[in-house]
DOLUMRO-896841 format. One record per residue (C-alpha): x, y, z; residue in three letters; chain; residue number from 0. Coordinates in pm, whole numbers. Layout:
BEGIN
[rec [X, Y, Z], ALA, A, NUM]
...
END
This chain:
BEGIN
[rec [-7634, -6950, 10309], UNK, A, 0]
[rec [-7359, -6696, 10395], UNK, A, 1]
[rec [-7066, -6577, 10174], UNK, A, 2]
[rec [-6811, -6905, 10160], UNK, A, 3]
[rec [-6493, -6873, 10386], UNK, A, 4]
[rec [-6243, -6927, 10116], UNK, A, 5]
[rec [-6360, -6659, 9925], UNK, A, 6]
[rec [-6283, -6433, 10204], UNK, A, 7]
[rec [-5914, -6575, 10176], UNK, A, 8]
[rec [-5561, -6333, 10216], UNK, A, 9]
[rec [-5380, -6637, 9995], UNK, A, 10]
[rec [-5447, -6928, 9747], UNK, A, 11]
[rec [-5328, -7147, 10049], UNK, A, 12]
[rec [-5580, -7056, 10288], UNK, A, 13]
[rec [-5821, -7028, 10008], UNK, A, 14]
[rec [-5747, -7393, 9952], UNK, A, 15]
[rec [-5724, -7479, 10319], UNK, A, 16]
[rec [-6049, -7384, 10369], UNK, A, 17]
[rec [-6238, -7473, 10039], UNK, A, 18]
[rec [-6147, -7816, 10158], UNK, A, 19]
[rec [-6292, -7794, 10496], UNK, A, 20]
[rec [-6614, -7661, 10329], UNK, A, 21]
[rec [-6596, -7959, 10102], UNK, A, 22]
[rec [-6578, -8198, 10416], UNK, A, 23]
[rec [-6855, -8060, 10628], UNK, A, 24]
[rec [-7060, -8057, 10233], UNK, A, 25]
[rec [-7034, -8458, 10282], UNK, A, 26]
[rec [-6706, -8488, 10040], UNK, A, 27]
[rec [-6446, -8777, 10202], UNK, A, 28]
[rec [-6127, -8617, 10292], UNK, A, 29]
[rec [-5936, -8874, 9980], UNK, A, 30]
[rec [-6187, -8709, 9764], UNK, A, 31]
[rec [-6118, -8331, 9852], UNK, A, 32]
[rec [-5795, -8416, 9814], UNK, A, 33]
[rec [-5811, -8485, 9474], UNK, A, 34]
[rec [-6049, -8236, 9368], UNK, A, 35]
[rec [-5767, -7994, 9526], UNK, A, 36]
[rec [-5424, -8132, 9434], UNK, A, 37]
[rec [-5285, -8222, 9749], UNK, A, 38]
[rec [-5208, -8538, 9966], UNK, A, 39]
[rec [-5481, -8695, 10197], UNK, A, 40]
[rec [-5269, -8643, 10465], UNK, A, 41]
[rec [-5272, -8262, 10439], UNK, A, 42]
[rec [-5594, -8263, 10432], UNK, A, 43]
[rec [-5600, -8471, 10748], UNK, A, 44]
[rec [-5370, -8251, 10906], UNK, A, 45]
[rec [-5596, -7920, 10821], UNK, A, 46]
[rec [-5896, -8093, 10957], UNK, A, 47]
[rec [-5693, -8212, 11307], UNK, A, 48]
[rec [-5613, -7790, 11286], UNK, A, 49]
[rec [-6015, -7743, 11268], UNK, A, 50]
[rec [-6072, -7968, 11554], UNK, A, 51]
[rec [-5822, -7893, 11792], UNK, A, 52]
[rec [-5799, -7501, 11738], UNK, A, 53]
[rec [-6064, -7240, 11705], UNK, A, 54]
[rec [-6280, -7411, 11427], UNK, A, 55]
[rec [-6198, -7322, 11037], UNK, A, 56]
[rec [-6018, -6968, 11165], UNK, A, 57]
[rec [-5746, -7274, 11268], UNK, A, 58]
[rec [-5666, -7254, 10877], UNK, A, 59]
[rec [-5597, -6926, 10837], UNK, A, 60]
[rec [-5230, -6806, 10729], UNK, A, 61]
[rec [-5016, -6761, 11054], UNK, A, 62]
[rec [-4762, -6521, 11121], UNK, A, 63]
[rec [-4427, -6693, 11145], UNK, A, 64]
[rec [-4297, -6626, 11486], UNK, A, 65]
[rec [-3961, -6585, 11461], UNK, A, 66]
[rec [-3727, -6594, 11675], UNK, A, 67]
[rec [-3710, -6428, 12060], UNK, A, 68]
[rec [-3576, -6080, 12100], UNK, A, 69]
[rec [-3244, -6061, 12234], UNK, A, 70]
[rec [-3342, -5737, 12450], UNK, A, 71]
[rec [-3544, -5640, 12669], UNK, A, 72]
[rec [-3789, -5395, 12595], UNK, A, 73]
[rec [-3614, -5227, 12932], UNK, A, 74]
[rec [-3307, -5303, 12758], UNK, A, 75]
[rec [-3414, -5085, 12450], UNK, A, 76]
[rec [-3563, -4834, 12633], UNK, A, 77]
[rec [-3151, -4812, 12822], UNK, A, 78]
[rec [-2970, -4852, 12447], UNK, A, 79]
[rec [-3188, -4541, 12353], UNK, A, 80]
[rec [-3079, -4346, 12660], UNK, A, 81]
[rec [-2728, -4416, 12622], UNK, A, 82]
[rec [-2766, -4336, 12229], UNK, A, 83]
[rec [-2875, -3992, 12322], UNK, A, 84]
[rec [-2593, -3987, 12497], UNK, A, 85]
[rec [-2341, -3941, 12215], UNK, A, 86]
[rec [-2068, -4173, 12089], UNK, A, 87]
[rec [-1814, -4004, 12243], UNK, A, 88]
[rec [-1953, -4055, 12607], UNK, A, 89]
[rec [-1934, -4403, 12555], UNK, A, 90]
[rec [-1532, -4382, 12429], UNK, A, 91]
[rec [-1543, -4374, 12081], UNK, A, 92]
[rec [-1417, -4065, 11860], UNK, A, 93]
[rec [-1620, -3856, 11700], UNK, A, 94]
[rec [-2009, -3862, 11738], UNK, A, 95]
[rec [-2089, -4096, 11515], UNK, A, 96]
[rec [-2321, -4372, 11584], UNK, A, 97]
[rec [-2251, -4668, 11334], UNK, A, 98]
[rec [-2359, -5012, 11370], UNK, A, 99]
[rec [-2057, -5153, 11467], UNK, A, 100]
[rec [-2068, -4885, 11721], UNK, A, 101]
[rec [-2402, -5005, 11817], UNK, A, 102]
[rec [-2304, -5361, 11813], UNK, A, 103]
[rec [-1961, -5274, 12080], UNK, A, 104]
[rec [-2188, -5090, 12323], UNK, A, 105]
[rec [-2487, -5341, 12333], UNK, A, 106]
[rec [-2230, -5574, 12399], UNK, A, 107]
[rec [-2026, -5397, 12691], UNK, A, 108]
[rec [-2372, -5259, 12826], UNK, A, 109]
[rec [-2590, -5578, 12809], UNK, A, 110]
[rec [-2368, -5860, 12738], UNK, A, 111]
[rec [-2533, -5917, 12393], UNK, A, 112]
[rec [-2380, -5981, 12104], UNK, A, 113]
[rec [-2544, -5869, 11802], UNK, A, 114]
[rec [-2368, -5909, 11433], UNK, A, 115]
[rec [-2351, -5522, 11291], UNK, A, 116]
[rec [-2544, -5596, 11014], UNK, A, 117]
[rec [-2860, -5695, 11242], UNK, A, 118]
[rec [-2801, -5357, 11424], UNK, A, 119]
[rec [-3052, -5190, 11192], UNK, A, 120]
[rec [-3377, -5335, 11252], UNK, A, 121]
[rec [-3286, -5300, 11638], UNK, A, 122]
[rec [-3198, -4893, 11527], UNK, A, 123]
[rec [-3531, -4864, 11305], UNK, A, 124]
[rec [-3768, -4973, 11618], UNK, A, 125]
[rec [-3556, -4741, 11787], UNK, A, 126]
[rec [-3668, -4478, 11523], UNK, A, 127]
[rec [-3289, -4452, 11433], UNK, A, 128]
[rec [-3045, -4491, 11126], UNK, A, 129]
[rec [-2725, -4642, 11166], UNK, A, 130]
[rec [-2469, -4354, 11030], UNK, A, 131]
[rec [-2204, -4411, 10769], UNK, A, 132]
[rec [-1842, -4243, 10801], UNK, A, 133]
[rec [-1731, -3977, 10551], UNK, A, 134]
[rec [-1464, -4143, 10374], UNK, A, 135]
[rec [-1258, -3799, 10296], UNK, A, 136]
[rec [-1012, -3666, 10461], UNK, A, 137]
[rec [-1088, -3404, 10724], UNK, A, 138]
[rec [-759, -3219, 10615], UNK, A, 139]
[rec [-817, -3168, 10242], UNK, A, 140]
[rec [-721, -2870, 10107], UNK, A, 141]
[rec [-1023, -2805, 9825], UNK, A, 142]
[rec [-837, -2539, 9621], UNK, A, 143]
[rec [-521, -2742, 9603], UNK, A, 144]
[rec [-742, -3038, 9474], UNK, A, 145]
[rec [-928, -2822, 9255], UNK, A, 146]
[rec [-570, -2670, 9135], UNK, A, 147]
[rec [-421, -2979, 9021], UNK, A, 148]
[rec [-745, -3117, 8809], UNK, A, 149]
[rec [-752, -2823, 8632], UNK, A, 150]
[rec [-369, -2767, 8518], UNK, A, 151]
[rec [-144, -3086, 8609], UNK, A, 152]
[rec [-444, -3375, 8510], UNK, A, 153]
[rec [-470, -3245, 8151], UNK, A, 154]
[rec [-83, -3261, 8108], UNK, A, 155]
[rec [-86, -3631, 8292], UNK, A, 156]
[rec [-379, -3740, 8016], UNK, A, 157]
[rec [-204, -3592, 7698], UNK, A, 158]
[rec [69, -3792, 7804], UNK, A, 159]
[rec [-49, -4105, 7755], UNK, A, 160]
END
C-alpha cells in the first residue's frame, strides 16, 4: 500500500479532509468518521459530494481563495506603466512625484476606475513600483539659520522655564 494522502497534507484541514475519505473507502460509515474526527456528518457528506463530483480525493485539497476580479486590464496596466514613465508632471501635477493618491487621480481620469489610495500599492508592486511619500520640509529652509537658533536662542528659551 502507498504512502496515505493525508500524510502528504499542506494543513490539519486537508489532513483531516482526507483522513476521512480514507476512512470511508476503509469501510468506516460517514456518522462514524465523523466522530472519530470531530466534525458534523454533514461535513463529511459535503467532502465526499467534493470527491465525487470533482477530480477524486485531490477535490479536498486546500483551495486558493479567489478573490475578487481585477479592476484593470492587464492592457490597462501595461498603459498605467507607460504613462508612469511618463512623469507626474506630464500628467498635471507639480513636482515629479508619484504618490498614491496621484496614482489613484490618473487611473481614474485615464481608465475611469476608481481605486481608494490605499489599494494603489499592490497595483504599484505588480507594477514593480513604490508609491513615493512627500518630504514634509520646507524647500526654502535656511539650514544655518536653523542650526543658529538651536544652538544660542533654544538654551536661553529652556533655562527659562
Amino acid at each position: 500500500m502507498g504512502v496515505a494522502l493525508s500524510s502528504q497534507a499542506t494543513d490539519w484541514r486537508e489532513g483531516r479532509r482526507l483522513r476521512a475519505w480514507e476512512l470511508v473507502q476503509s469501510g468506516w460509515s460517514q456518522k462514524k468518521v465523523a466522530e472519530a474526527l470531530g466534525v458534523t456528518p454533514g461535513a463529511v457528506s459535503q467532502w465526499m459530494r467534493r470527491v465525487r463530483e470533482g477530480s477524486g480525493p485531490e477535490a479536498l485539497r486546500r483551495r486558493k481563495a479567489p478573490g475578487g476580479r481585477p479592476r484593470l486590464t492587464p492592457e490597462q496596466h501595461a498603459k498605467l506603466l507607460e504613462l508612469l514613465l511618463e512623469g507626474a508632471e506630464a500628467h498635471g501635477f507639480k513636482g515629479e512625484l508619484w504618490t498614491r493618491k496621484r496614482v489613484a487621480m490618473l487611473i481614474s481620469r485615464e481608465f475611469g476606475v476608481r481605486y481608494h489610495p490605499g489599494h494603489v500599492s499592490k497595483l504599484l508592486k505588480d507594477l514593480g513600483w513604490s508609491s513615493q511619500k512627500p518630504e514634509r520640509r520646507a524647500s526654502q529652509r535656511d539650514e544655518a539659520a536653523i542650526e543658529q537658533w538651536v544652538r544660542e536662542r533654544w538654551p536661553e528659551i529652556k533655562k527659562g522655564r
